[in-house]
RODRENTI-966288 format. One record per residue (C-alpha): residue number from 1; x, y, z. Coordinates in Angstrom, 2 decimals. Each point is the difference from the previous one (the first is absolute). Example, Ala and Ser with C-alpha at 12.3 -4.5 7.8 and 13.67 -1.06 7.14 Angstrom:
2
REC  dovo     east    north       up
REC     1    12.30    -4.50     7.80
REC     2     1.37     3.44    -0.66
***
This chain:
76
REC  dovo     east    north       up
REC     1    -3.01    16.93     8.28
REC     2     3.68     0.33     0.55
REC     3     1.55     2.01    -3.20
REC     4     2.19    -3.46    -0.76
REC     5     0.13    -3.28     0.73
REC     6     2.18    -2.58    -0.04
REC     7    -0.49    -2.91    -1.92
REC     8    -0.05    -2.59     2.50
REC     9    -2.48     2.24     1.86
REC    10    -2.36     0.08    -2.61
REC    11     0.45    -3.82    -0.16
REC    12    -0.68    -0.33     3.60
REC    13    -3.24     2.25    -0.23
REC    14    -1.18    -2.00    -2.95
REC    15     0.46    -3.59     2.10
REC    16     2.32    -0.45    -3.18
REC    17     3.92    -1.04    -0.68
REC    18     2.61     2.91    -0.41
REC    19     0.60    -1.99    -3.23
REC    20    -3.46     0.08    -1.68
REC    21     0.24     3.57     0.50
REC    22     2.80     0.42    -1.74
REC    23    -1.17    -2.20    -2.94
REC    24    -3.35     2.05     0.04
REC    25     1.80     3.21    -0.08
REC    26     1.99    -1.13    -3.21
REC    27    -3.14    -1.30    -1.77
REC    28    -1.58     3.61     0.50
REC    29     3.43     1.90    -0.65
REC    30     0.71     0.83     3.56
REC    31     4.09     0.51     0.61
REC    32    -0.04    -2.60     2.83
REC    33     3.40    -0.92     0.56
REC    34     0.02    -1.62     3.11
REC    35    -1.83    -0.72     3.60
REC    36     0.83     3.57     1.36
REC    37    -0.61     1.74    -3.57
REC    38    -1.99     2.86     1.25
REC    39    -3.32     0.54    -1.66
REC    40    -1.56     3.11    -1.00
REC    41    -4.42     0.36     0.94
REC    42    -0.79    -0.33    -3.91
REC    43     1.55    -3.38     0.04
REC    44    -0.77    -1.04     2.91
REC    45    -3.37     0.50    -0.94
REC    46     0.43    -2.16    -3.04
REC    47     1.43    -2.57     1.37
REC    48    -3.01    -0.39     2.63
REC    49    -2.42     0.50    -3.09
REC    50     2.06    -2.46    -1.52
REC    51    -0.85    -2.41     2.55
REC    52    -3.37     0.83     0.32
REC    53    -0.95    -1.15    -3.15
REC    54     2.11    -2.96    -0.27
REC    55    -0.78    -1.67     3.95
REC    56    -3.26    -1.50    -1.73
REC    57     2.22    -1.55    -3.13
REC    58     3.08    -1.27     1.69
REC    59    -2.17    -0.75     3.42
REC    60     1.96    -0.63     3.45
REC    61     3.61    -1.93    -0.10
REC    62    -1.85    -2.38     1.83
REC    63    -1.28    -1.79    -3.54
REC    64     2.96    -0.72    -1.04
REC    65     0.87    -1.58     2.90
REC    66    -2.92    -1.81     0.16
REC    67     0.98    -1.64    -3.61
REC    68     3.23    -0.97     0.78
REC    69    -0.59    -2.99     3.00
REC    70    -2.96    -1.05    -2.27
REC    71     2.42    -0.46    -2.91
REC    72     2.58    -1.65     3.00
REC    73    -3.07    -2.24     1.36
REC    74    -0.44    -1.13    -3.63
REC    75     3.85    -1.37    -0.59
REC    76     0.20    -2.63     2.85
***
């Protein structure tokens, strides 16, 4: 593992936005301050673990997605 990481890199290993990084990082008390905010191994750890255990929760991007032309379907 590199010693740190970039935030958008992280992102792009995770199949995840730069931005829900950064949001994750400030839930946990990560000093994220932007895309190329360099990230030490301890957080980046966290931040995977972080995602770990909330993938099953939140599921893929893909629900919400899937919601939305249902709700458009509905309104004509």
């Amino acid at each position: 593992m590199k010693p740190h990481v970039k935030v958008y890199e992280l992102a792009q290993d995770l199949g995840r936005k730069p931005l829900e990084v950064l949001r994750a990082a400030a839930d946990l008390g990560i000093f994220a301050q932007n895309r190329l905010t360099k990230l030490d191994p301890e957080s980046v750890s966290r931040l995977r673990n972080h995602f770990r255990e909330h993938d099953p929760e939140d599921g893929s991007g893909s629900d919400d997605a899937a919601s939305r032309p249902s709700e458009a379907n509905d309104s004509p």
